[in-house]
C-alpha positions as CSV (number, residue, x, y, z in Angstrom):
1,X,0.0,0.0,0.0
2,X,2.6,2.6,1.2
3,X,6.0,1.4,-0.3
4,X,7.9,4.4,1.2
5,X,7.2,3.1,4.6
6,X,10.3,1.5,6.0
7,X,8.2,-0.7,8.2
8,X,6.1,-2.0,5.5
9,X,9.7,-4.3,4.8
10,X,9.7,-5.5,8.3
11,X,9.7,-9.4,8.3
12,X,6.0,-10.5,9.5
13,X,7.5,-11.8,12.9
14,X,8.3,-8.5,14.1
15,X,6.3,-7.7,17.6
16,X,4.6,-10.6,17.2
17,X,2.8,-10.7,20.3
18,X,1.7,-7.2,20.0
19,X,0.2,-7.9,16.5
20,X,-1.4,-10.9,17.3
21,X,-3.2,-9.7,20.2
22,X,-4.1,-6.4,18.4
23,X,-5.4,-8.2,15.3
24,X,-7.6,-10.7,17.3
25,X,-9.6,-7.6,19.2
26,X,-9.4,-6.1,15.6
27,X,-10.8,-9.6,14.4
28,X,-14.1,-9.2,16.8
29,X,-13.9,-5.6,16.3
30,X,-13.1,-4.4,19.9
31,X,-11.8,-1.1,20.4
32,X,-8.2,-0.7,21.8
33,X,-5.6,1.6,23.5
34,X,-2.1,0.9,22.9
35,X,-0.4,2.4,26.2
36,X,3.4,3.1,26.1
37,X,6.2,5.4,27.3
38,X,6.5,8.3,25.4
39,X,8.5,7.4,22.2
40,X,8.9,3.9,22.5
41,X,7.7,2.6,19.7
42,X,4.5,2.6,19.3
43,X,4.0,4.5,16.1
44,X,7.0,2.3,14.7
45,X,4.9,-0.5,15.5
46,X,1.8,0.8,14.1
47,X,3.4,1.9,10.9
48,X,4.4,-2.2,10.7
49,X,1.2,-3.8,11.2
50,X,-0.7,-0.9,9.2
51,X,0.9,-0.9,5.9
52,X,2.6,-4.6,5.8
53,X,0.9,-6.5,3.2
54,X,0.4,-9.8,4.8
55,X,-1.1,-8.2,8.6
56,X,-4.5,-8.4,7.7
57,X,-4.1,-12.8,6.7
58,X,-1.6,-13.6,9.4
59,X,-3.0,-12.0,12.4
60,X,-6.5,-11.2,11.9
61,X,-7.0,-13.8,9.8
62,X,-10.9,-13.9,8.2
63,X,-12.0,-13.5,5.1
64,X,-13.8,-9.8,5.1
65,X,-11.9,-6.9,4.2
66,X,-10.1,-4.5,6.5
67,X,-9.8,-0.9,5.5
68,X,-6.9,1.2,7.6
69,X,-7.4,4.7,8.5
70,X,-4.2,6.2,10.4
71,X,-5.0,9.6,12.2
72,X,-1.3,11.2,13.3
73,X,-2.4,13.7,15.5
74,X,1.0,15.4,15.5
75,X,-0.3,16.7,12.2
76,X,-2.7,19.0,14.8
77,X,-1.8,22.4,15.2
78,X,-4.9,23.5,16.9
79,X,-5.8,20.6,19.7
80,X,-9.5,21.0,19.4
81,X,-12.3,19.2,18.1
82,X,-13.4,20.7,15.0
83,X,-9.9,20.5,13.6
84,X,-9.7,16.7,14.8
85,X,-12.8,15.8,13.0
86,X,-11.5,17.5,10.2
87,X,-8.5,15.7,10.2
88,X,-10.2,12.7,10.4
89,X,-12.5,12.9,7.3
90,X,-9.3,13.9,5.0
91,X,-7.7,11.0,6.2
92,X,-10.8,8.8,5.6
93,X,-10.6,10.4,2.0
94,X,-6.9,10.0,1.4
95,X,-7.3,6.1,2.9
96,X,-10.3,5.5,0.4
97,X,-8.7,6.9,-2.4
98,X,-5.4,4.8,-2.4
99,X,-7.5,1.6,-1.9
100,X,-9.3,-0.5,-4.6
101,X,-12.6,0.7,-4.1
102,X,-14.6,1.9,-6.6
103,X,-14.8,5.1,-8.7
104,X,-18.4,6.2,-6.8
105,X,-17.9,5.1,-3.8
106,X,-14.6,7.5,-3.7
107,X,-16.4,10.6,-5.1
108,X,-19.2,9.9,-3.1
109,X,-16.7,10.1,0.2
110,X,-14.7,12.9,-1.7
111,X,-17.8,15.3,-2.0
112,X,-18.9,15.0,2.0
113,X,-15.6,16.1,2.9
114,X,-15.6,18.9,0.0
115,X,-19.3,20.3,1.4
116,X,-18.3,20.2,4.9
117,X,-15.0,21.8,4.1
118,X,-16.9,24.1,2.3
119,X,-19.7,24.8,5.7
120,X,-17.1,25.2,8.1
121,X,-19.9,22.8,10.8
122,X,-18.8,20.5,13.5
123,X,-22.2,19.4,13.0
124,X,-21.9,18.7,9.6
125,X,-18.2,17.3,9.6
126,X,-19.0,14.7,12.1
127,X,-22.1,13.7,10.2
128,X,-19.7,13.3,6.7
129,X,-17.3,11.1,9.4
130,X,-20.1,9.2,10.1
131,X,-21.9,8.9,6.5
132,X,-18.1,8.0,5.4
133,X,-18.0,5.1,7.4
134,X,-21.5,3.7,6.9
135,X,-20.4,3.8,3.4
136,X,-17.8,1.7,3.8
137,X,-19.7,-0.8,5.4
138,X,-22.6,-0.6,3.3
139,X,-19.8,-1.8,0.8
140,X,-18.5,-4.6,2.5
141,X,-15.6,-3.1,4.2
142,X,-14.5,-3.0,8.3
143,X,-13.1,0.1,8.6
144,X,-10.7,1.0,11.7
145,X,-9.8,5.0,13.3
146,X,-5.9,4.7,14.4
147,X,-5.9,7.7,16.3
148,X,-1.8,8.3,16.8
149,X,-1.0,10.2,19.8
150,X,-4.7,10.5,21.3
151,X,-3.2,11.8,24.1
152,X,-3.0,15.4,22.6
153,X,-6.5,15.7,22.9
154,X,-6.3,15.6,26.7
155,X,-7.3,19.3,26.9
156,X,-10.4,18.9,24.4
157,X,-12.4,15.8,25.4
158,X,-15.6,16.2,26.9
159,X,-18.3,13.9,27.4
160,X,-20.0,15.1,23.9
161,X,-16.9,14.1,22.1
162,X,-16.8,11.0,24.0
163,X,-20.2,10.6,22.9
164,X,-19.7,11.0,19.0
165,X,-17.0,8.3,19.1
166,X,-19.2,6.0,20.5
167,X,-21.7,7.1,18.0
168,X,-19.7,6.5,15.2
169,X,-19.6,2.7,16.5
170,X,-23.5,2.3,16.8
171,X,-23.9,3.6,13.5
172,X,-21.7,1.4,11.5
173,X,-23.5,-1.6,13.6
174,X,-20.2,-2.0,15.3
175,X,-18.7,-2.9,12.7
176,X,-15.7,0.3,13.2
177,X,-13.3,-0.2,15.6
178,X,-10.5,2.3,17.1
179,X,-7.1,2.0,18.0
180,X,-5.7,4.5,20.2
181,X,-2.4,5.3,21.5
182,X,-1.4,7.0,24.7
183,X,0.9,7.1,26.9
184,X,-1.4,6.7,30.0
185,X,-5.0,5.0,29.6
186,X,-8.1,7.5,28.7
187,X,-9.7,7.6,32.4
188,X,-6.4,8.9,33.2
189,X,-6.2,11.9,30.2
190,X,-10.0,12.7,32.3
191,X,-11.5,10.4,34.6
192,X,-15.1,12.6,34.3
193,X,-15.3,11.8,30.3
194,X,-13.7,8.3,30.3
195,X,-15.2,6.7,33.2
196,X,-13.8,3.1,34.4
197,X,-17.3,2.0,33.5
198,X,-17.8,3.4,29.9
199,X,-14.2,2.1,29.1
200,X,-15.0,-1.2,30.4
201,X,-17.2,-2.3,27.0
202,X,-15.6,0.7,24.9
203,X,-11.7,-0.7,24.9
204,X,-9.3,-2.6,25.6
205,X,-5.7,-1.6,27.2
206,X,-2.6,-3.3,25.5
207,X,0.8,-2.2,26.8
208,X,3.6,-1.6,24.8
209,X,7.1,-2.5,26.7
210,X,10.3,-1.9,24.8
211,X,11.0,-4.0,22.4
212,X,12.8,-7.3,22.9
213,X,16.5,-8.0,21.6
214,X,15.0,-9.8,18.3
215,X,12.6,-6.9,17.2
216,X,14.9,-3.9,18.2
217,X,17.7,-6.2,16.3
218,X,15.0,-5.8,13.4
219,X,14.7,-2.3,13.9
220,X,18.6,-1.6,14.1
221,X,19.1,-3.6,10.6
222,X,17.1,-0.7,8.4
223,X,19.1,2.1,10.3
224,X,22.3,0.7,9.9
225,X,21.7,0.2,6.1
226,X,20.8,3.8,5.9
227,X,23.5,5.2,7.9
228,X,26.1,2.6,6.3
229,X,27.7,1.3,9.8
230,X,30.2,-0.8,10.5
231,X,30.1,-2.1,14.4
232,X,32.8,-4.1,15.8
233,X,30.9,-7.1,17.9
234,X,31.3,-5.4,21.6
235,X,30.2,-2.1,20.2
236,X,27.0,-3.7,18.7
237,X,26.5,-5.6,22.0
238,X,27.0,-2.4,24.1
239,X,24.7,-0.8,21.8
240,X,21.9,-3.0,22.3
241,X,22.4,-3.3,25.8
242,X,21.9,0.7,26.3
243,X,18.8,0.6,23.9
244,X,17.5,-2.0,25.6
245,X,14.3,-1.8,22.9
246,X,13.7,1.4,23.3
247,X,13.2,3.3,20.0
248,X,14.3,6.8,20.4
249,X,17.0,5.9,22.4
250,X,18.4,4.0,19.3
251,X,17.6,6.4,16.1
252,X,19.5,9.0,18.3
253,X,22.4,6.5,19.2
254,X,22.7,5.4,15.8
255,X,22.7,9.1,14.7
256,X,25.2,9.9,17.1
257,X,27.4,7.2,15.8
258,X,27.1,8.6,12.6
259,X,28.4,12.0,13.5
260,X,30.9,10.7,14.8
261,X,34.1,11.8,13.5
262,X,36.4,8.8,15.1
263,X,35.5,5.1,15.3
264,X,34.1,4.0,18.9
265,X,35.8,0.9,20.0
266,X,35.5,0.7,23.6
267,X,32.0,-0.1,25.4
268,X,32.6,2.6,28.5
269,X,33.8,5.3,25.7
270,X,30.4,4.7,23.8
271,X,28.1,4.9,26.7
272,X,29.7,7.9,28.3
273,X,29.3,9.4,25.4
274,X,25.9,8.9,25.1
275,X,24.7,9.9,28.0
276,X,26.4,13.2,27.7
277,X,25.2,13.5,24.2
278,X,22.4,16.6,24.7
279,X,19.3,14.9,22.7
280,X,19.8,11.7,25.0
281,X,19.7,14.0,27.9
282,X,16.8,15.4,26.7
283,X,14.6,12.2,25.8
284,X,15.6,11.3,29.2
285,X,14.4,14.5,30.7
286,X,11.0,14.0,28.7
287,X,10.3,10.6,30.0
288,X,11.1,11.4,34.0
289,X,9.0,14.8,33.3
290,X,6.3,12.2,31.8
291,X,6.4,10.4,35.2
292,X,4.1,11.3,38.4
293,X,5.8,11.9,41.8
294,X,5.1,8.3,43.1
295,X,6.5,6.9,40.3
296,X,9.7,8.8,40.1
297,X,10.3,7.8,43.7
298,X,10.0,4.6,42.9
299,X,12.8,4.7,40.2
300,X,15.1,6.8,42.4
301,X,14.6,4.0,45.1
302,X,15.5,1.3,42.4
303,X,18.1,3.8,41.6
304,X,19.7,3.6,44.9
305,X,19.2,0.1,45.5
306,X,16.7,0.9,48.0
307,X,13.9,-1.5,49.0
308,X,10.7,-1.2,47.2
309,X,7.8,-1.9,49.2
310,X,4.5,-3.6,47.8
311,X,2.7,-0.4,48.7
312,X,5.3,1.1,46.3
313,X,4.3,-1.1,43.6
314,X,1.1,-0.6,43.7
315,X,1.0,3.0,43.5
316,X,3.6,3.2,40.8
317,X,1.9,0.1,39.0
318,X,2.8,1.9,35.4
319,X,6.3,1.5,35.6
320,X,5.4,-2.3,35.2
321,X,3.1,-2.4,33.0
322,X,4.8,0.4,30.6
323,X,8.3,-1.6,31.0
324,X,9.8,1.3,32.6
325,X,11.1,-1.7,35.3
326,X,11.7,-5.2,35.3
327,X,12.6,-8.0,37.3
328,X,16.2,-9.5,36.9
329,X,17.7,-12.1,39.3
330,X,15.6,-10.9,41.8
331,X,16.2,-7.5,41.2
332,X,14.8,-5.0,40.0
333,X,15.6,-3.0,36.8
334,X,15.3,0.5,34.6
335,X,14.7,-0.4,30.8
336,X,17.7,1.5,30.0
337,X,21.2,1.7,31.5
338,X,20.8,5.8,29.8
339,X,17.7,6.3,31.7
340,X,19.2,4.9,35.2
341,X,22.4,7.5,34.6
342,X,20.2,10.5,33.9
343,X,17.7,9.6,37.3
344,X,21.3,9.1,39.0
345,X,22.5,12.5,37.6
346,X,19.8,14.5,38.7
347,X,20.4,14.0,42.8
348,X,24.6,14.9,41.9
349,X,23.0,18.1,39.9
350,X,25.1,21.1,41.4
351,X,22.3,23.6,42.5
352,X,24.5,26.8,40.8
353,X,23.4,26.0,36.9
354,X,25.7,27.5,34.2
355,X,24.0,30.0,32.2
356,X,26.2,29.2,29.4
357,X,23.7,28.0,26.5
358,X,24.6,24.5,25.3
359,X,24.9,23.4,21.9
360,X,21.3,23.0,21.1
361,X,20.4,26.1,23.1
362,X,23.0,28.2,21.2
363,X,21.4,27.0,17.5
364,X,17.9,27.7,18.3
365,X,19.2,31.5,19.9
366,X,20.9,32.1,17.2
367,X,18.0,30.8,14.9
368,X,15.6,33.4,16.6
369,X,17.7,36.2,16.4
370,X,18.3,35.5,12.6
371,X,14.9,36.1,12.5
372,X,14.2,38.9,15.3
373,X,10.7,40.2,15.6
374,X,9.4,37.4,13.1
375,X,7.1,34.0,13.9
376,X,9.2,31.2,13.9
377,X,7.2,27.8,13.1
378,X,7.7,24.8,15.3
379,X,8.3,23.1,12.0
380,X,10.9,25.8,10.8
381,X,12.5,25.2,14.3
382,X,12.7,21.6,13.9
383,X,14.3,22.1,10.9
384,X,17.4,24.3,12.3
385,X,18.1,23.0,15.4
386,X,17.5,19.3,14.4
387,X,17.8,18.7,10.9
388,X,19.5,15.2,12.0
389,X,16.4,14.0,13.6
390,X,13.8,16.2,11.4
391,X,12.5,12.5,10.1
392,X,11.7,10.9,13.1
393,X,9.6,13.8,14.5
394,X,10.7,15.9,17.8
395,X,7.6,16.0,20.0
396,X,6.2,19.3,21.4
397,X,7.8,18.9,24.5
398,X,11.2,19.2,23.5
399,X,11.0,21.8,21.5
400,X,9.1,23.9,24.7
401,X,11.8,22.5,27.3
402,X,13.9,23.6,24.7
403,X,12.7,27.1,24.2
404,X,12.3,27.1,28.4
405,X,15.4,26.9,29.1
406,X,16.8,29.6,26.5
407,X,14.3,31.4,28.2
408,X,15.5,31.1,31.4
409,X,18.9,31.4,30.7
410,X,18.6,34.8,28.8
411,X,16.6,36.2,32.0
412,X,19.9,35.0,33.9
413,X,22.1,36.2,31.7
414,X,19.9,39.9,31.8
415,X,19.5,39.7,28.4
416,X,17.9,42.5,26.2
417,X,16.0,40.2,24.5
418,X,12.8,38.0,25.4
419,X,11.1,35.0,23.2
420,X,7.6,35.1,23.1
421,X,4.9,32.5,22.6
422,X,2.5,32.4,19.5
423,X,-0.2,30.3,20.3
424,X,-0.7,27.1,18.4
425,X,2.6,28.1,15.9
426,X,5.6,28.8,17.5
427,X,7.7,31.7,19.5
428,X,9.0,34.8,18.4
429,X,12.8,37.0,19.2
430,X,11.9,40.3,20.6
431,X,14.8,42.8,22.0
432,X,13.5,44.5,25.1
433,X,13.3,47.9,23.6
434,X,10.2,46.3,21.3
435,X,8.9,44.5,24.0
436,X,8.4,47.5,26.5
437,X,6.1,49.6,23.7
């Protein structure tokens, strides 16, 4: 379907037991969550089992005809609903139109997204959602939502939108399913909207650990390709030890290995290295700020080798379930030797904070000031302060901690000029003088 997806490649045994047990609730047409740590691989996985030409035969297995509809809601600048059921349609159109259905069934789907493009309704675009789907089973097809990163619509549910997804359901006779992803289940984006109860029949929760040895190994194969490595034996076994599955954690090492200017023979050389790098820093940062106060005890206990109570465990029962720790010979363990050194880090942190910008800090600066007084897109900044990583995506958070920290630092520094916040688009470089009239 999509042959410029890398995944689409992958051999059909990668995260096997993921895509089994998402293709049988697919198969009876339950509803599910996919629940992860933020960038671990969930949208990796998804871009596997939803353009690999065999998913549908080896893991759901029947013979009616699936129909996938991937909604990346990083494509969302404004988090509300009308622009998500926007979204939504044009990716319903866009799916319909690559598939082998027919010439009036497409223009049929085509002009309800036209008219309500043309309206401007909430009403209306949720109705041409909702006539678009009951077409598609009026033709014989199972259509599933894959709602990537559902989680940014924390700030815009409500129990109406709650209530239109449902809908959608009852009006294709059940026959649509959704697949969500998250890093924490619904009740917990808002406990009022996705009650325990309405969940119970509405979805299912699959966790999504890191990946094990054989699928990251998978994973690793198409990178190295592209980047053209060449890994002496203990480098690629120190390498998959500090990965440990976790995807970010091994695009940015493999980048970093890239860069690098001289080979990296030596295990303790490469790991240093990597956990001074600044983007691992960063993904660290994003996953302990990702974490709730009971559960970054918990991680600073395992940290210290301190006993962790059952009370503990039940509080921070995420950290399980997520694959944030395991249990090792008796003990426990953090996913990822990186992770454990940045938690470690933080308690050694001298309280008196240079207010030197780093590396990153110093690019993005620089990039506002090129452009003083001017928007600056969160794409545009993407673009010049990570052009390395610019194909994997950069979430919003680190390009706000980012920003944050520039922020701070010029305000140490007494600096004569100030970024400002455009809502929705980006920040803009104003020198005091501008920002006093």
């Amino acid at each position: 379907m999509e042959n410029g997806v890398i995944e689409a490649k992958y051999p059909i045994i990668f995260r096997q037991a993921e895509a089994r047990e998402l293709g049988q609730h697919l198969k009876t047409r339950q509803s599910v969550v996919l629940i992860g740590m933020k960038r671990v691989g969930i949208s990796n996985f998804l871009r596997f089992f939803i353009y690999h030409k065999d998913i549908a035969k080896t893991y759901i297995a029947d013979s009616k005809k699936h129909l996938f509809i991937p909604v990346d809601l990083n494509d969302l600048v404004e988090l509300e609903v009308f622009p998500f059921w926007t979204l939504t349609l044009k990716r319903v159109v866009d799916t319909v139109e690559k598939s082998d259905l027919g010439k009036e069934v497409k223009k049929k789907i085509e002009t309800l997204f036209l008219d309500s493009i043309q309206s401007q309704d909430l009403f209306l675009t949720i109705d041409s959602v909702r006539k678009s789907l009951v077409e598609l089973v009026d033709n014989g097809i199972l259509p599933t939502l894959f709602f990537i990163r559902f989680d940014r619509m924390k700030s815009a549910t409500t129990p109406e939108f709650f209530a239109n997804l449902q809908g959608l359901k009852d009006a294709t006779s059940q026959k649509l399913s959704y697949v969500f992803t998250s890093s924490r289940s619904l009740d917990a984006l808002d406990k009022d909207v996705f009650t325990k109860a309405s969940l119970s029949v509405f979805s299912k929760d699959i966790y999504i650990k890191p990946a094990k040895r054989e699928d990251t190994k998978i994973v690793f194969k198409t990178y190295e390709d592209r980047y053209k490595l060449k890994l002496s034996p203990e480098i690629e076994r120190a390498f998959f030890d500090v990965v440990d599955g976790y995807v970010q954690y091994l695009q940015l090492a493999l980048i970093y290995l890239h860069e690098s200017r001289t080979p990296v023979n030596k295990k303790e050389v490469f790991f240093d290295s990597l956990a001074k790098d600044e983007r691992i820093g960063l993904q660290s940062e994003e996953l302990w700020d990702s974490l709730g106060e009971q559960e970054k005890t918990v991680l600073t206990k395992v940290v210290r080798k301190e006993t962790v109570s059952s009370e503990d465990r039940e509080k921070a029962k995420y950290l399980w379930d997520t694959g944030f720790l395991s249990e090792e010979n008796g003990s426990l363990k953090i996913f990822s030797p990186l992770l454990d050194s940045y938690i470690g880090g933080q308690e050694n942190k001298p309280s008196n904070h240079t207010i030197e910008l780093t590396k990153k800090e110093n690019i993005l600066f620089n990039f506002l000031k090129e452009n003083s007084n001017e928007i600056c897109e969160r794409e545009q900044i993407v673009g010049a302060v990570w052009p390395e990583v610019e194909s994997l995506g950069v979430s919003d958070w680190a390009i706000d901690r980012l920003v944050a920290r520039v922020r701070s630092k010029l305000k140490l520094q007494d600096s004569m000029y100030e970024i400002q916040t455009i809502k929705t688009r980006g920040y803009k470089l104003l020198s005091s003088e501008r920002s006093a009239k």
